[in-house]
Z-matrix of the N, CA and C atoms (Angstrom, degrees):
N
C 1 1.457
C 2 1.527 1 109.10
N 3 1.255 2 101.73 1 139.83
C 4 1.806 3 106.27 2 -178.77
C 5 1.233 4 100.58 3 -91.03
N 6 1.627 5 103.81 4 116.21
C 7 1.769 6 96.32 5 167.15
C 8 1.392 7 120.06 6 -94.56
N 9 1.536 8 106.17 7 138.10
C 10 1.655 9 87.46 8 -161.88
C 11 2.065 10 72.53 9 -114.90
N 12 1.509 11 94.86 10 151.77
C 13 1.454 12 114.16 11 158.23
C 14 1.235 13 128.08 12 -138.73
N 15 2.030 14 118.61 13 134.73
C 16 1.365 15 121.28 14 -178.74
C 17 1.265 16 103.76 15 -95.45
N 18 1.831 17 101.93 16 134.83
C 19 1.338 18 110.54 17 160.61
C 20 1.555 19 110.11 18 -108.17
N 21 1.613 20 111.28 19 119.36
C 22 1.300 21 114.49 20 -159.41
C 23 1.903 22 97.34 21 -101.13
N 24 1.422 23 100.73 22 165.63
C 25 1.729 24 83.43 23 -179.52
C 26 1.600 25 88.54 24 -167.51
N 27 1.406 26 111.00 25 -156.15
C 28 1.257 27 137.16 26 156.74
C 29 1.241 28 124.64 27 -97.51
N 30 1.666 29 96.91 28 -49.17
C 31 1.331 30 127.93 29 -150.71
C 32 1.442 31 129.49 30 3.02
N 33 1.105 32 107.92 31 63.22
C 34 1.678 33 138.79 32 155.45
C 35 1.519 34 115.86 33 -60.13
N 36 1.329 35 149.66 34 95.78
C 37 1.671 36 106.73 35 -39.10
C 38 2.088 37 90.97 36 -73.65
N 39 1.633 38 96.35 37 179.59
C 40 1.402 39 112.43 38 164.55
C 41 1.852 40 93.59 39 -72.81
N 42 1.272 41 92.19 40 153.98
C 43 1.825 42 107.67 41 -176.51
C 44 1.865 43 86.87 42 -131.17
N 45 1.452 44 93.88 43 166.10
C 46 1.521 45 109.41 44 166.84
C 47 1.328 46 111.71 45 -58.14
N 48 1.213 47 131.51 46 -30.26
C 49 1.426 48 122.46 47 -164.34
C 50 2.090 49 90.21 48 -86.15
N 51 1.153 50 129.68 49 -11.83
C 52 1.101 51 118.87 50 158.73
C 53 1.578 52 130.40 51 -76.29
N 54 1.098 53 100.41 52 -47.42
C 55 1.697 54 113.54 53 166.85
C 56 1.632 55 99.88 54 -45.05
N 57 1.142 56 118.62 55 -40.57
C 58 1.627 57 111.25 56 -140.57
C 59 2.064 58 99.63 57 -90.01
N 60 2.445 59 93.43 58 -22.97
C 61 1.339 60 79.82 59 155.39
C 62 1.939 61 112.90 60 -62.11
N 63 1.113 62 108.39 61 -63.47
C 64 1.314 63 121.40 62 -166.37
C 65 1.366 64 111.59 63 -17.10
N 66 1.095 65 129.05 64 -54.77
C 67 1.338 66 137.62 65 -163.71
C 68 1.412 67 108.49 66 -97.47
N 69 1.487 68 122.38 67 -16.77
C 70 1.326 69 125.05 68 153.57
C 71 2.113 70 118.91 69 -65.21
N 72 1.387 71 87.69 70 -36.94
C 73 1.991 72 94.90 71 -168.39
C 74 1.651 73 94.63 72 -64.00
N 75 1.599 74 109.38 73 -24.83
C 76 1.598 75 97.37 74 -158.61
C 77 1.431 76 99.30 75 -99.40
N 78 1.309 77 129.68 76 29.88
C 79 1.535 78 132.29 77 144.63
C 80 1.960 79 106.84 78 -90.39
N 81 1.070 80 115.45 79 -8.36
C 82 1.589 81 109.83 80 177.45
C 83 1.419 82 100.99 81 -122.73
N 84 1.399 83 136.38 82 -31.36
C 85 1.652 84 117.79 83 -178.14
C 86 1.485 85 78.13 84 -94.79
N 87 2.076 86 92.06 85 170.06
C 88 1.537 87 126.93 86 140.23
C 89 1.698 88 116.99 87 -50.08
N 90 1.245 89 112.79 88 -63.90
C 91 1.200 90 142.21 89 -151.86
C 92 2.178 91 103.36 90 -126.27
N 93 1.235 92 103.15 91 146.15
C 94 1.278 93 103.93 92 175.41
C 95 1.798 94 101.08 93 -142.37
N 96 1.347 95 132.97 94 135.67
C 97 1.192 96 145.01 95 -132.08
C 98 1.653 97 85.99 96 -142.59
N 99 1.246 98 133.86 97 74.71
C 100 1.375 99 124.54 98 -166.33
C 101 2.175 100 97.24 99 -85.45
N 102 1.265 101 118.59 100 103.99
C 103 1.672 102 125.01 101 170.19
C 104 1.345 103 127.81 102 -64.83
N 105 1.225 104 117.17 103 84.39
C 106 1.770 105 99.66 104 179.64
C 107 1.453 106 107.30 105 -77.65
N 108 1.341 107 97.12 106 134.45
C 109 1.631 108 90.63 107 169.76
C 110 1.256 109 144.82 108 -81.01
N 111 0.841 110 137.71 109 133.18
C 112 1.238 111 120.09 110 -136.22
C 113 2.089 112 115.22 111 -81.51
N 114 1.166 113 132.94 112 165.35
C 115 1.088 114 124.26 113 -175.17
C 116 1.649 115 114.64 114 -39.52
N 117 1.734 116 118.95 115 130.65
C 118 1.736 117 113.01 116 -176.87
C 119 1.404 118 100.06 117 -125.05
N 120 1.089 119 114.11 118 140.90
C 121 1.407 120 114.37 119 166.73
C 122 1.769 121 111.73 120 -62.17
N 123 1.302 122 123.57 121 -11.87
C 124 1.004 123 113.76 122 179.96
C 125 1.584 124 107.36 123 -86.70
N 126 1.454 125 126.68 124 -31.17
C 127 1.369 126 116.84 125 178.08
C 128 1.441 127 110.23 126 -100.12
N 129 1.506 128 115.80 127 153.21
C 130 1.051 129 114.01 128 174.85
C 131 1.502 130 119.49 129 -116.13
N 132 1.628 131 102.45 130 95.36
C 133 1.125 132 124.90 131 -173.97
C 134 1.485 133 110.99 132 -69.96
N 135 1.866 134 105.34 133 142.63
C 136 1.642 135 109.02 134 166.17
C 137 1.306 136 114.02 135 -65.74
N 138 1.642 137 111.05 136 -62.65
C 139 1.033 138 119.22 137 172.66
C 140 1.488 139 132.29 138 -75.21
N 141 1.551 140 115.08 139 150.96
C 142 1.850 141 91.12 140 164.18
C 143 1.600 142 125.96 141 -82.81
N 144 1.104 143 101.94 142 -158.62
C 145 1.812 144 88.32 143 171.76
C 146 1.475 145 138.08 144 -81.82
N 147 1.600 146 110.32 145 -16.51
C 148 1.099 147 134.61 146 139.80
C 149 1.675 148 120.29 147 -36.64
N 150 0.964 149 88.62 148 -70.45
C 151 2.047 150 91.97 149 178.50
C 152 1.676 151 104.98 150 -62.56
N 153 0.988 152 111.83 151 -51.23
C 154 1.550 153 100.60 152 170.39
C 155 1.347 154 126.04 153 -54.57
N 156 0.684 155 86.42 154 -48.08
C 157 2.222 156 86.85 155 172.50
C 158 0.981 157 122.53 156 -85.98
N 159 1.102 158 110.04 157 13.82
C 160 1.888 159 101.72 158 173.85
C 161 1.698 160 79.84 159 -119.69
N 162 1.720 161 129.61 160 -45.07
C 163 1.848 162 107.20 161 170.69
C 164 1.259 163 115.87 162 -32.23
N 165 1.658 164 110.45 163 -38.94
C 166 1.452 165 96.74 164 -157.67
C 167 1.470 166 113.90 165 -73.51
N 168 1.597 167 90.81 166 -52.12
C 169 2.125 168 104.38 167 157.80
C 170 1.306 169 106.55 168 -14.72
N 171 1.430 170 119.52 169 -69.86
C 172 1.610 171 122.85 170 -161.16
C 173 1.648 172 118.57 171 -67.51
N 174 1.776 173 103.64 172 -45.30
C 175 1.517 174 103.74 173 155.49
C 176 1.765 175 132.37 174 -52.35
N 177 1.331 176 99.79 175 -23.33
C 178 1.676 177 90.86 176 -171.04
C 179 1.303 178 112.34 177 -110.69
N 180 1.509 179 109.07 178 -4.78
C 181 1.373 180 125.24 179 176.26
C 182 1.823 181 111.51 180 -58.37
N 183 1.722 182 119.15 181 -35.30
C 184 1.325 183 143.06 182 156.43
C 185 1.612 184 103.37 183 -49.54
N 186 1.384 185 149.21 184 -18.18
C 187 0.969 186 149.20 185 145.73
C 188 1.228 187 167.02 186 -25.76
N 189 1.546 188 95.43 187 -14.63
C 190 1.608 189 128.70 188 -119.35
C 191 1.457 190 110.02 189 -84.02
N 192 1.534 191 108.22 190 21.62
C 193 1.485 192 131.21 191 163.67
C 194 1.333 193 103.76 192 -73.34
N 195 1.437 194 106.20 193 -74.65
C 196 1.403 195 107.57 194 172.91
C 197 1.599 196 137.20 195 -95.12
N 198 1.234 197 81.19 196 -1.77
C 199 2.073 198 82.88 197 -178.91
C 200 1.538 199 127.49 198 -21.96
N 201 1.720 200 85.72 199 -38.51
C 202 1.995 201 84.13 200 -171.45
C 203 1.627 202 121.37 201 -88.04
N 204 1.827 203 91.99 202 6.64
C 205 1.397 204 91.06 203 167.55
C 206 1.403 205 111.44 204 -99.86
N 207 1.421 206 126.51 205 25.04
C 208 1.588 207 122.68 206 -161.68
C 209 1.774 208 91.64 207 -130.46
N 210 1.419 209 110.79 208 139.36
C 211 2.017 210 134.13 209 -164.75
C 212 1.408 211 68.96 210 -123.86
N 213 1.393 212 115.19 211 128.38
C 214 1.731 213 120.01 212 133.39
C 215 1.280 214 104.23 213 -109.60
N 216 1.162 215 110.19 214 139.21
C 217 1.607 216 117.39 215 178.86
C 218 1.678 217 111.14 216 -163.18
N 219 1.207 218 108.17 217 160.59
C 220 1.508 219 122.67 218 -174.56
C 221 1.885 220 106.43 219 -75.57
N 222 1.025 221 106.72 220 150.53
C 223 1.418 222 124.39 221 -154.89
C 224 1.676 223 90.99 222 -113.11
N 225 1.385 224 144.74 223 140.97
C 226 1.469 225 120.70 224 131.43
C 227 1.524 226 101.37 225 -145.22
N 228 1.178 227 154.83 226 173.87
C 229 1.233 228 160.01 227 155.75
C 230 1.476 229 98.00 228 83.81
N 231 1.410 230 114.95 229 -172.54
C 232 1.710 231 115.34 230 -159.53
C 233 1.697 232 84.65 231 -80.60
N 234 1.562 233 80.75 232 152.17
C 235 1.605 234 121.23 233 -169.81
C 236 1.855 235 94.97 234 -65.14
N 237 1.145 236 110.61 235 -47.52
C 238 1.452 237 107.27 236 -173.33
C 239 1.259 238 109.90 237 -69.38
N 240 1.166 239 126.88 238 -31.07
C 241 1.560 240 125.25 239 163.24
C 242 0.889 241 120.08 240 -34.14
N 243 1.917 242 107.98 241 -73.88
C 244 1.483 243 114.18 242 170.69
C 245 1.647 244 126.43 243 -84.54
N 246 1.024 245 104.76 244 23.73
C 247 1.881 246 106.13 245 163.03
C 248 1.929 247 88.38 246 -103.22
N 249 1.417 248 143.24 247 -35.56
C 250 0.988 249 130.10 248 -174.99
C 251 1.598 250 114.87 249 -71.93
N 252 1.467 251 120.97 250 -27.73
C 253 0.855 252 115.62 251 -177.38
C 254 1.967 253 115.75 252 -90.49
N 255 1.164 254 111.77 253 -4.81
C 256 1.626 255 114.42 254 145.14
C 257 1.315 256 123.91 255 -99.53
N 258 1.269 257 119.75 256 13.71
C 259 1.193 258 107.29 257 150.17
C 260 1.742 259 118.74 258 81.81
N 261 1.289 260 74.95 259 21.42
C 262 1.549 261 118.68 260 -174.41
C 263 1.874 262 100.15 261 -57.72
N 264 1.637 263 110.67 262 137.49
C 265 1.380 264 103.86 263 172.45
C 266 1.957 265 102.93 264 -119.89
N 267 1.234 266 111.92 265 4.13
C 268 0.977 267 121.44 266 168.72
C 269 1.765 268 130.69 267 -175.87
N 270 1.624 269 111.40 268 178.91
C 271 1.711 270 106.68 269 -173.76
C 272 1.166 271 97.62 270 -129.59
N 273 1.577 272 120.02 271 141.10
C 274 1.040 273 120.29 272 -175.89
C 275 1.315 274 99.96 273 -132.27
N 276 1.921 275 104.24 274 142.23
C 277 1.203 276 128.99 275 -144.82
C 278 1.576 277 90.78 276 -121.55
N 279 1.350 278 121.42 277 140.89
C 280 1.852 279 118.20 278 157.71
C 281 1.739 280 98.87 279 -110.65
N 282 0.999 281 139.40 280 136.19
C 283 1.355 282 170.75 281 148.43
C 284 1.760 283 113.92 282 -61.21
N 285 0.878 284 131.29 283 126.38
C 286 1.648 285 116.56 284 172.31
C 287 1.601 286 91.78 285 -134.12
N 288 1.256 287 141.11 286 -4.64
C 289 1.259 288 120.00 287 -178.77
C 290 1.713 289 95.24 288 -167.75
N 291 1.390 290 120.37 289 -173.26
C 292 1.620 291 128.44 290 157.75
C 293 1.342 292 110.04 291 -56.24
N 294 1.105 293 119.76 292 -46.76
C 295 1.734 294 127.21 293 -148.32
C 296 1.748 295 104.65 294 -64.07
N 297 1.944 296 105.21 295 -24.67
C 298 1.184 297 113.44 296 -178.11
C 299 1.202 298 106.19 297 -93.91
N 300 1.712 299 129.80 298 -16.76
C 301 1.399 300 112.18 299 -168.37
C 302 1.301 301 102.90 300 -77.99
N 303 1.649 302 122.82 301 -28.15
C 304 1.628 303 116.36 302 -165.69
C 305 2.114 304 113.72 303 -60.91
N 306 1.257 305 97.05 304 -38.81
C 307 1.264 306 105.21 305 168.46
C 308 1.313 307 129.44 306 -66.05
N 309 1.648 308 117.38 307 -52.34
C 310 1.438 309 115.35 308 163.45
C 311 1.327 310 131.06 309 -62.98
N 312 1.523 311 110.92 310 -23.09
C 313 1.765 312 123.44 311 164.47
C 314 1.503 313 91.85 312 -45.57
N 315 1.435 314 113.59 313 -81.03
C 316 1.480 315 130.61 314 -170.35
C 317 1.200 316 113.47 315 -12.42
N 318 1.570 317 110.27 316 -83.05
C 319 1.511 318 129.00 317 168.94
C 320 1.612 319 126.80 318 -38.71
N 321 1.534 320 91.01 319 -48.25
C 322 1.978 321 78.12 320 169.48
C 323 1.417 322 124.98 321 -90.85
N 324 1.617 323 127.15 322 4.11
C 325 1.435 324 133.77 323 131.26
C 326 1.255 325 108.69 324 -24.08
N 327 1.776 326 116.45 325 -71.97
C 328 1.425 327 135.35 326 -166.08
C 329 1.677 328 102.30 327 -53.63
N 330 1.401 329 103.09 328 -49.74
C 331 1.514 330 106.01 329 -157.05
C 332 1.970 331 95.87 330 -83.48
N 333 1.126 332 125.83 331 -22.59
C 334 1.390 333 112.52 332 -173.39
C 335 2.056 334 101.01 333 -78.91
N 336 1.321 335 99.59 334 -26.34
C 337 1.425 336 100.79 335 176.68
C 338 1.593 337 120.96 336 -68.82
N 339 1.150 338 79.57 337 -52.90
C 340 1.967 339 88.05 338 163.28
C 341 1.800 340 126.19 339 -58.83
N 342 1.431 341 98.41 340 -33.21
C 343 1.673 342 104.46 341 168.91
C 344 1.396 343 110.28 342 -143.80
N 345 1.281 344 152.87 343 63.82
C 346 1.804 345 157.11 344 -176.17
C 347 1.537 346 97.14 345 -39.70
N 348 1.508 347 151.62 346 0.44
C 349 1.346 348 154.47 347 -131.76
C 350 1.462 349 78.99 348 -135.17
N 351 1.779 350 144.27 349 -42.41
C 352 1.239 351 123.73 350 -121.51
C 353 1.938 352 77.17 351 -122.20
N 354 1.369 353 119.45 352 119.05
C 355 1.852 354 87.29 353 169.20
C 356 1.522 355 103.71 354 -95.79
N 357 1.477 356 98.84 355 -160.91
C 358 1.604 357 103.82 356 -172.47
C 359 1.728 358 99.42 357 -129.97
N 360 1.396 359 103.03 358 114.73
C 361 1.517 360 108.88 359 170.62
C 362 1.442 361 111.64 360 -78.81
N 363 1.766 362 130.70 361 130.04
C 364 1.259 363 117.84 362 141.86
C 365 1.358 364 126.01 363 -95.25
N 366 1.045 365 109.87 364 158.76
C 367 1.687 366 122.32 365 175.96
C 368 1.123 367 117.29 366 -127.24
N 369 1.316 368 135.79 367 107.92
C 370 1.722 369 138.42 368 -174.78
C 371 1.449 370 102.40 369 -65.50
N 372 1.574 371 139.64 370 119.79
C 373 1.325 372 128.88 371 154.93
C 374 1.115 373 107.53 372 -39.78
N 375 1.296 374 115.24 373 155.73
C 376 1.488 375 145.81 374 177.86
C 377 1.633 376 92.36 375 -62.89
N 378 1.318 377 115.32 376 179.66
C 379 1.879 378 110.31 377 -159.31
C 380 1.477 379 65.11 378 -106.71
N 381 1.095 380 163.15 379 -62.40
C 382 1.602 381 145.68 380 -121.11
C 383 1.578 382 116.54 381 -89.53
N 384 1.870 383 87.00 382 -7.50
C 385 1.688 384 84.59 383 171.43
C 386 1.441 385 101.70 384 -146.72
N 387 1.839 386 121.07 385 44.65
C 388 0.888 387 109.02 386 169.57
C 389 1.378 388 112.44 387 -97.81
N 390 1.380 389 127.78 388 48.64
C 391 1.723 390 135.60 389 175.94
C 392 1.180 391 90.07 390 -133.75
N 393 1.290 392 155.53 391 0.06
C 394 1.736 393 171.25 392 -132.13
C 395 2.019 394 87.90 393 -114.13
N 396 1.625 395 113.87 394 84.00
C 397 1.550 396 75.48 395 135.98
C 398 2.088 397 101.91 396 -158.04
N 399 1.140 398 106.36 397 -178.72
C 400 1.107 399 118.76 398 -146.68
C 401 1.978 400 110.53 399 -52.76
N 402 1.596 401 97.06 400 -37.80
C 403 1.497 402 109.08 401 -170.20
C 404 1.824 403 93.49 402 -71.42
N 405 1.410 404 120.93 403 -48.56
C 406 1.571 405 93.34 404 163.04
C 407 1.109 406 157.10 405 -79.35
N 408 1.852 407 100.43 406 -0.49
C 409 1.706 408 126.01 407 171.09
C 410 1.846 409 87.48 408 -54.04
N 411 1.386 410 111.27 409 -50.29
C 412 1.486 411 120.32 410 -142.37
C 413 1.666 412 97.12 411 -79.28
N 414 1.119 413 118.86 412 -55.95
C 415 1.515 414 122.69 413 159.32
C 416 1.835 415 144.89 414 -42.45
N 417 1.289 416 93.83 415 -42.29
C 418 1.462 417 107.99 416 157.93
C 419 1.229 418 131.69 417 -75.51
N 420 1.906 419 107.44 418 -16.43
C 421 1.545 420 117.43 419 -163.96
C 422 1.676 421 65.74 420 -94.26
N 423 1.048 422 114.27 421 -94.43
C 424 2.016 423 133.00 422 -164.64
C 425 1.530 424 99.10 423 -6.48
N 426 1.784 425 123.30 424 -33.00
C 427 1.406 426 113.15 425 -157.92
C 428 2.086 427 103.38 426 -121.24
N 429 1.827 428 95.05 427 36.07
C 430 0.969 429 116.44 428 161.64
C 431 2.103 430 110.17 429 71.47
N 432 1.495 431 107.34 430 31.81
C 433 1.462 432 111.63 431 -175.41
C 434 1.303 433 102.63 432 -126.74
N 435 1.885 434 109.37 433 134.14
C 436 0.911 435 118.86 434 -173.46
C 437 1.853 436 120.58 435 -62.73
N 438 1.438 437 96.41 436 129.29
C 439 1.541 438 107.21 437 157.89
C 440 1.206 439 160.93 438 129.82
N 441 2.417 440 65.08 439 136.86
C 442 1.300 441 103.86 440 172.43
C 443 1.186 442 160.03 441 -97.88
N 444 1.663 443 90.88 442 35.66
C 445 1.446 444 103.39 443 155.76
C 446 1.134 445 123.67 444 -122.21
N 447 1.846 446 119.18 445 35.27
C 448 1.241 447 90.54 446 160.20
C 449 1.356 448 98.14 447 -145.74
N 450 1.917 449 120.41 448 54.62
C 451 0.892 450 101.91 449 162.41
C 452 2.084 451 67.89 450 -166.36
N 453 1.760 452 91.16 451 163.04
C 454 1.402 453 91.29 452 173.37
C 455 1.698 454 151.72 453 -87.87
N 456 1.125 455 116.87 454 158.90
C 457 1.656 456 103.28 455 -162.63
C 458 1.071 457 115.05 456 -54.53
N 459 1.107 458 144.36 457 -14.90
C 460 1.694 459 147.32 458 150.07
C 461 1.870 460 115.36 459 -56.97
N 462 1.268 461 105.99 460 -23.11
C 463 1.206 462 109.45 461 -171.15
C 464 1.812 463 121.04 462 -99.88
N 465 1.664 464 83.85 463 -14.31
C 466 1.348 465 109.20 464 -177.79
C 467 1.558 466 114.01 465 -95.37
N 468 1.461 467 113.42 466 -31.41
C 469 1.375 468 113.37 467 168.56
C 470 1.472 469 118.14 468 -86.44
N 471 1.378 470 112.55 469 -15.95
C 472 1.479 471 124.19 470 156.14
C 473 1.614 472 109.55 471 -54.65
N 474 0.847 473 116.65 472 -50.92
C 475 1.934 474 129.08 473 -160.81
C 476 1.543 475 87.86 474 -85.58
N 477 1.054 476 118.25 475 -43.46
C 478 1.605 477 121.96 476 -173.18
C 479 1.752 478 109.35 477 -45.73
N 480 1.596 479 103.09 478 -52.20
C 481 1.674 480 119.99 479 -176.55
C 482 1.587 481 109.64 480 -86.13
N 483 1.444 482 99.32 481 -18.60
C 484 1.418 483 87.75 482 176.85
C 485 1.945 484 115.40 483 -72.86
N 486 1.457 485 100.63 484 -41.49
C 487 1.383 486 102.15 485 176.37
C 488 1.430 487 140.62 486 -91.77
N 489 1.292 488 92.97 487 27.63
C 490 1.844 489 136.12 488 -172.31
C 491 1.787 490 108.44 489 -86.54
């Protein structure tokens, strides 16, 4: 059986501690289905969803072990929808602390009720990038602090022109 798994996100930008799920999910799926979601009025994204998915393109394109097992694609409507409609046998979650499990517990309550077929993988970030996340990639870069290490040099000269 092909297991296919979505990793759903924002990823405003993707950081290393995302990649490092990435390349972790593809020791347990066949296939990995990475979802950007698509632009929300509730977040306030740098990028749109366009610019995000083609970063991610460019980050995983360096890959090239697994690249052809990795879908980037746009996300919109409930997640279980579109993990059902690839055929999805599961979602995979990265964790960096407690503060995230209470919320993602929450949600995959919601999401196993909505589909009991789909489970929910977690994955603990690695400790070296579990302070890694996107709203302070975006904040520390914006308030003139390096970094580049926790997101990639394509992503960094992207962010570089964006706040130019």
């Amino acid at each position: 059986m092909n297991k296919i798994g979505i990793y759903p996100g924002t990823f405003d930008p993707m950081t290393t501690g995302h990649m490092d799920i990435v390349k972790r999910s593809l020791k347990i799926v066949d296939n990995l289905v990475i979802a950007v979601a698509t632009d929300n009025l509730n977040k306030n994204t740098l990028f749109n969803t366009l610019e995000r998915i083609s970063l991610i393109k460019n980050d995983i394109k360096n890959l090239k072990d697994i690249n052809p097992k990795i879908e980037v694609t746009e996300l919109s409507g409930l997640l279980t929808n579109f993990a059902k409609s690839k055929n999805a046998t599961c979602i995979i979650r990265g964790l960096r602390a407690v503060s995230d499990f209470e919320y993602e517990f929450q949600m995959t309550g919601m999401n196993y009720q909505l589909n009991p077929d789909i489970e929910t993988i977690f994955l603990m970030t690695s400790e070296k990038n579990s302070f890694i996340s996107s709203n302070f990639v975006k904040e520390v870069h914006k308030l003139g602090g390096d970094v580049s290490n926790f997101v990639s040099t394509n992503t960094l000269d992207v962010l570089n022109k964006k706040n130019t």
